[in-house]
N, C-alpha and C positions, 0 to 999 in steps of 0.2 A: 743773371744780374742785370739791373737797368744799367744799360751803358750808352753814351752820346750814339746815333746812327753814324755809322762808320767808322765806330770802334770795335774790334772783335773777342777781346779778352781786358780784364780787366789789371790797372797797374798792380804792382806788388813793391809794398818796402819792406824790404828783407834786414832781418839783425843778424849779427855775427859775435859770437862767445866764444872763449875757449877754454881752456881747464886744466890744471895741473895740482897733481898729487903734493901732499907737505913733504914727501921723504925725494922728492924730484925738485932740481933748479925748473924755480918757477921760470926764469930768464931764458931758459930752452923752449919753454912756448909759448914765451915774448917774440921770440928770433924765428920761430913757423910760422906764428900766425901773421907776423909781417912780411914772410914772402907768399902766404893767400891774400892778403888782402893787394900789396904791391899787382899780383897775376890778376886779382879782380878790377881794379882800378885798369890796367891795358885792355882788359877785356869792355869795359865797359860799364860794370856792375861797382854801385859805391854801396856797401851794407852797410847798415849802422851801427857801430861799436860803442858798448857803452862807455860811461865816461868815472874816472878814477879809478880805485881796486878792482873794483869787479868787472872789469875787462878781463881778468884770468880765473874763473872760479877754482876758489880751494877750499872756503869755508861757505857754512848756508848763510852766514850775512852777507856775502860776496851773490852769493844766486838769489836771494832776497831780491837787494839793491841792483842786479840786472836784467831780473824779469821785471819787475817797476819801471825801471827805466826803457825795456821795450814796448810796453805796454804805453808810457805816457808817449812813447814817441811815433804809434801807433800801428808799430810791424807787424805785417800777417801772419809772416811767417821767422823762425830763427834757425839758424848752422851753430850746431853746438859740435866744435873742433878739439880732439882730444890731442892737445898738443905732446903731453907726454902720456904715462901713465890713466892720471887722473882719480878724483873722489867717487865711486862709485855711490855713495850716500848724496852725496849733493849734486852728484850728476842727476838721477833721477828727481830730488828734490826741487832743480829751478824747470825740469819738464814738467813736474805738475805744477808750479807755478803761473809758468807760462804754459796757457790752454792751448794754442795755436799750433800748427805741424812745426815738426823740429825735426831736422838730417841731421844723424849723427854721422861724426866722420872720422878719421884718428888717423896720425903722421905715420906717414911710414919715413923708415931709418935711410938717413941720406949718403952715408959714405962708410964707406970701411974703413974709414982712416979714423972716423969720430968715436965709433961703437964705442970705444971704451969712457970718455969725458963727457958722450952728448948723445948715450943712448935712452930714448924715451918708453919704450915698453910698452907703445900706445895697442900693438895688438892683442897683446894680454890682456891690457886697460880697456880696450874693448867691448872682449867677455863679459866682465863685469859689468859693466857699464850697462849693457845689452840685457842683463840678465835682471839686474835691479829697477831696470824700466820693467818687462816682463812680468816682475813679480807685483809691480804694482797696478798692474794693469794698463798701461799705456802704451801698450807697442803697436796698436793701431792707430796712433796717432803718429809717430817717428818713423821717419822715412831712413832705411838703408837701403845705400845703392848697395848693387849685387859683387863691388869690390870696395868696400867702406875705406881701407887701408889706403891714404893716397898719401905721391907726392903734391909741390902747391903747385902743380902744372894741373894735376889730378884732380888736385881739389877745385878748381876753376872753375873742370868742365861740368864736374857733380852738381855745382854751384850753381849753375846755367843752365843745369838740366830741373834742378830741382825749384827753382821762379819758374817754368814751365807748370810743373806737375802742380806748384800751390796757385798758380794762376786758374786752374783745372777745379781745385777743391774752391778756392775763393768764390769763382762764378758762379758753380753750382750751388752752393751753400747759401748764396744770397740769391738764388734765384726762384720769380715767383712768375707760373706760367697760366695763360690764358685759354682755356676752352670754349670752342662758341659753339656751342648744339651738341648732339648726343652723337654719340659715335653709329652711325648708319648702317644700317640690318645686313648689307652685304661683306659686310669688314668686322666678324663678330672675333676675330682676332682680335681687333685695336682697341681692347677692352684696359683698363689698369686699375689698379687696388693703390687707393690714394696711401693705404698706409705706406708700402713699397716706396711710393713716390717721396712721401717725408720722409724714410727712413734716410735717404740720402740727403736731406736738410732743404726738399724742393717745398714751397709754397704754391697749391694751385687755386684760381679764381676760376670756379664752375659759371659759367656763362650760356645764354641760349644765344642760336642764330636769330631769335625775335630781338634778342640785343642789337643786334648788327641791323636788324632790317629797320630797327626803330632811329637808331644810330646815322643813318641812310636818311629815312624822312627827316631827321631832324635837320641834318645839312642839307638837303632841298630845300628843305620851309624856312630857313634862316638865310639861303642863298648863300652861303661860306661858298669863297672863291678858291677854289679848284683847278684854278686858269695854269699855275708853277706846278702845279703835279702833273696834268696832262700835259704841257709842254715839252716837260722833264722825259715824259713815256713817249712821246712819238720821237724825239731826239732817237731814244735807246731802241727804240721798236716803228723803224716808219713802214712796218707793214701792219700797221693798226688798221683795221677797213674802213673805219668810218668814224667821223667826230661825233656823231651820236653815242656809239659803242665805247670810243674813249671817254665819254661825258660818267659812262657809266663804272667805268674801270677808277677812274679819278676819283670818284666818289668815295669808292672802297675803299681804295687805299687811304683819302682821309679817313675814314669811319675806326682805318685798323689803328693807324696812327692814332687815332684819340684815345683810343682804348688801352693803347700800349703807356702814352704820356700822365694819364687819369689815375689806372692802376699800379703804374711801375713794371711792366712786364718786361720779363728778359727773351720773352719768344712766345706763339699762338700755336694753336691749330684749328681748325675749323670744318666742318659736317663735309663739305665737297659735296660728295657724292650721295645722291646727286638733287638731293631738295635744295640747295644754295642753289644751280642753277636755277630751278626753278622759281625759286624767291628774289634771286638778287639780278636774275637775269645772263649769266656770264659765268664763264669757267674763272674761276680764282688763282691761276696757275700763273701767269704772269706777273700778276702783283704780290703772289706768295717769291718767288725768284728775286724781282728787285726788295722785298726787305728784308728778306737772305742775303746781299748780296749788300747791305746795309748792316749787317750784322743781327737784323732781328728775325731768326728762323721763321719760318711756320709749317706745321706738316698738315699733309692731306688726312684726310677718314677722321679728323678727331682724334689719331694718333699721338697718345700722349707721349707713350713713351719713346719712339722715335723724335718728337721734340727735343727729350731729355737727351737722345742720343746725340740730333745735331748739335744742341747748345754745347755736351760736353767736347764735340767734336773740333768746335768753333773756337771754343777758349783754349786747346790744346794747339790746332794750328794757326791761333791767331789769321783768322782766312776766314772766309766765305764757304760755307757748306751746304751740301741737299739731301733730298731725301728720292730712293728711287728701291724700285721694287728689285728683290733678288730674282730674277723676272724670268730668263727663256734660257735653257741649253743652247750652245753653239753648233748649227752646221757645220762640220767638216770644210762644205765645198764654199764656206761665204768669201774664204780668201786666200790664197796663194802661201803666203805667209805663214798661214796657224798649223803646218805642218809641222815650224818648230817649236810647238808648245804642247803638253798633253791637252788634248782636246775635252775631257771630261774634269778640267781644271779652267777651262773658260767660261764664260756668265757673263748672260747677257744683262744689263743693268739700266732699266728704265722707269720714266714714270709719265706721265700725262703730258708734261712739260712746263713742269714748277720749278725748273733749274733759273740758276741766275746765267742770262748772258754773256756775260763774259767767261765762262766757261764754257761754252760753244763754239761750235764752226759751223757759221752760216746759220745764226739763226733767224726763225722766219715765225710770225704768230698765224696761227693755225685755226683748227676746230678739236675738239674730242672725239675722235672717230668712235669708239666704242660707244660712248654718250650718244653721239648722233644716231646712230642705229636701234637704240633704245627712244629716245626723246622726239628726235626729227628726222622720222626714217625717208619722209615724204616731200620736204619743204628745206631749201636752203639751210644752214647754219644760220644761228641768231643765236640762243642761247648757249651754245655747246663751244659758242667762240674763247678765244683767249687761253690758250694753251700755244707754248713755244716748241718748236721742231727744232732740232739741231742735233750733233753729234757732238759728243762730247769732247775734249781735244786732248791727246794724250799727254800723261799725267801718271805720278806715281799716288795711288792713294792710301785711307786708311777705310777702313769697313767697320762701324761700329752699334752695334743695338744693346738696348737693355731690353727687361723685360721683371715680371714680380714672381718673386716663387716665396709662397704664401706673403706676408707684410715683411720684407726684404728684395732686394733687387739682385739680377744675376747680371749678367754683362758678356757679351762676346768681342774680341778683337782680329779682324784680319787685315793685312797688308796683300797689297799689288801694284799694278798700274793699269790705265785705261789704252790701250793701243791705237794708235792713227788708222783707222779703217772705219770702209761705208760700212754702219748695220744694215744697213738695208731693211729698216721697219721705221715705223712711224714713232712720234715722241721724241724726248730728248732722250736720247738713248745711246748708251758706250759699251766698249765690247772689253769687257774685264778681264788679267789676270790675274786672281788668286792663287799660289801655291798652295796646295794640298786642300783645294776649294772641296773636290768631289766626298773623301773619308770626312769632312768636318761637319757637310751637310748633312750627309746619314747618319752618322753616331752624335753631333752636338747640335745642330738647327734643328732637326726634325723632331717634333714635339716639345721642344722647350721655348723657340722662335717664333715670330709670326714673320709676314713676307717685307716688310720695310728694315730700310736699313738707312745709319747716316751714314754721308759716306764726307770724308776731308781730303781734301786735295794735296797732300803730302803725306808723307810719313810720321806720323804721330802717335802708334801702338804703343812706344815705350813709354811716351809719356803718358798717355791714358791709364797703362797697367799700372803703375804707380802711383795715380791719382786714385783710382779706383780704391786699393789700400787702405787709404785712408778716410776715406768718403765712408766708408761701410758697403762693400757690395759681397754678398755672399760669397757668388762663385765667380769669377772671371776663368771664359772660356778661352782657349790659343790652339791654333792649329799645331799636332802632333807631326813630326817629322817620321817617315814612311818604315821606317823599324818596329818604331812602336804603337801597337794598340789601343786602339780606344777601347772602354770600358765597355763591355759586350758584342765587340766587334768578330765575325764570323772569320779569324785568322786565314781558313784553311778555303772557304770560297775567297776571301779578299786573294789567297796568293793566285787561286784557279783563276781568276778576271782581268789580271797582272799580267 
């Protein structure tokens, strides 16, 4: 989604309905849904209730006249609350009405003392409910949490959790992403099937690096002043080597920024490796970091779908995200420490040094070691510059990649955190916990993945798997807990290596 720089997910207005059956006091989920909305007002969330009868759905003139009214009022998303029972016909009826995600959610019973004058039946009402969406085909659109049954304390948090997940579908679905060059003969993984890519509602603008470089002269030969971007960069980075080199860097960053402003881009990616040095003079890795770090991703190799993977990443934790290779096994001996961790569950987690700075310790701008032994094995750094060195700072993350399997998208999710220790290797590079990192790589990365990953600087898997849902993604993969099997997993040597 285009969004202001230095914004990282997009707003959300959320509506709120709820529903009562004619053989149930309509008045009982008058009386719930104003102690939800009461817990949402303390919490901070004002959803929009529509206004006269069809604030209770019981008839389809009632769901008519409140999908209308969310619609004028422009909610992305709606909490269809099953105060008691409820109309399973019209329940389903104002879901297809309103197109938009819809949580369903249903009252659970408040007191043993009421069951008999003020019990609502909403778990039964549920079923149904559930069942008449289903039948109509809409249950990839409606979000159930994994305990739909709440109290309104319950319902809050669902509430809070679910503007998270539509904040997720909203971004992606209006998001249209920029490619500049062809994906590079060494990275014939970072390949993508644009249909895959629509299938989850992305728009891409196919682009060449001739773009960028024309993009370039063009701001040369017009003299556009570049004086507040290079200022801005040696402020964040005063280990830039030289104002020549920043003249050069500055340049880019406007070149990308026009292209992002021109097109409506919600994030880039671009050839890198390694003809942009060659053409534009400079590793792109610093200026890919600060508009991450601004909110507009960009990935290395032309990697689209890691694009897809930061942007979702980003609207999930509302944050700042990067991209970094699932890169090196851990030595044992790197640190004192990693004795109490299984060691075949560490991962080393690196990239050139396209991180945003502020997620670093001590960062410092560099050269591309690799690049340079290729490019400038003889002569100083010049082009191979512009690449940040740092460590990452510990942090709980999220690890997230897509990828196409045939014109559909699969999806993987893992949680960790990044540990306080020297990697002791070059790049921006952190030394990862993954639980049950090692069984996930062999039975689910290995041949369906390629080596990039986003990664978010929080915890954000539950909400990804439930955006995912509804987005359409085939399969989303999750790490198995150590009982159970992966699907053609060798039980009988996994226990021999245990």
């Amino acid at each position: 989604m285009y969004l202001p720089l230095g914004s990282y997910s997009p707003d959300i207005k959320l509506g709120l309905v709820s529903a009562s059956r004619n053989c149930f006091p309509r008045s009982l989920s008058a009386e719930r849904t104003q102690r939800v909305l009461a817990g949402c007002r303390q919490a901070g969330i004002e959803p929009f209730v529509p206004e006269g009868p069809s604030q209770i759905i019981e008839t389809k003139d009632h769901a008519i006249e409140a999908a209308r009214q969310f619609k004028q009022a422009g909610c992305d998303a709606v909490v269809y609350f099953l105060g008691n029972f409820s109309p399973e016909i019209e329940d389903a009826y104002f879901i297809k009405l309103f197109d938009g995600p819809v949580m369903l959610i249903a009252a659970a019973e408040e007191s043993g003392a009421t069951l008999l004058e003020k019990r609502g039946d909403a778990l039964c009402g549920l079923l149904s409910a559930a069942l008449a969406v289903s039948k109509r085909g809409m249950a990839k659109r409606v979000h159930l949490p994994e305990f739909p049954v709440v109290s309104a304390d319950e319902a809050v948090k669902e509430i809070a959790h679910f503007i998270k997940v539509v904040k997720v579908v909203k971004g992606i679905r209006n998001a249209t992403v920029g490619l500049f060059g062809p994906r590079p003969r060494d990275f014939e993984t970072c390949n993508y099937n644009l249909a895959s890519v629509n299938s989850i509602g992305i728009e891409v603008e196919e682009l060449g690096l001739f773009d960028l470089q024309n993009e370039i002269k063009r701001i040369n030969a017009k003299g556009e002043d570049t004086q507040a971007i290079k200022t801005d960069m040696k402020r964040e980075m005063p280990s830039i080597p030289d104002e020549e080199f920043a003249d050069r860097l500055s340049v880019y960053e406007r070149a990308i920024k026009n292209f992002r402003d021109q097109l409506k881009l919600s994030g880039a990616a671009t050839q890198c490796w390694s003809e942009q040095e060659l053409s534009l003079r400079h590793v792109p890795c610093f200026i890919n970091g600060r508009m991450a770090q601004g909110g507009f991703p960009i990935a290395c190799e032309n990697d689209c779908y890691s694009l897809i993977a930061e942007l979702l990443g980003q609207y999930a934790s509302d944050a700042t995200v990067g991209i970094l290779d699932i890169n090196h096994s851990i030595p044992k001996d790197l640190h004192a420490s990693l004795t109490d961790y299984p060691i075949k569950d560490m991962v080393g987690m690196f990239h050139c040094g396209n991180a945003s700075t502020r997620l670093l310790k001590n960062p410092e701008m560099k050269f591309q070691v690799i690049m340079k032994r290729m490019m400038e094995p003889d002569t100083p750094a010049d082009i191979t510059r512009g690449t940040i060195e740092g460590q990452f700072s510990a942090s709980p993350i999220t690890v997230v990649q897509v990828h196409g399997v045939g014109d559909k998208m699969q999806a993987y999710l893992m949680e960790g955190h990044f540990l306080d220790l020297d990697p002791k290797t070059f790049g921006c590079t952190g030394t990862a916990y993954l639980p049950g990192f090692s069984r996930f790589y062999r039975h689910v990365l290995l041949g369906r993945f390629h080596h990039h990953a986003a990664v978010a600087f929080g915890h954000c898997a539950a909400v990804l798997y439930d955006a995912f849902k509804i987005v359409g993604m085939e399969h989303v993969y999750t790490p198995l807990p150590n009982p159970m099997p992966y699907p053609g997993e060798n039980i009988f040597q996994n226990h021999r290596s245990s």
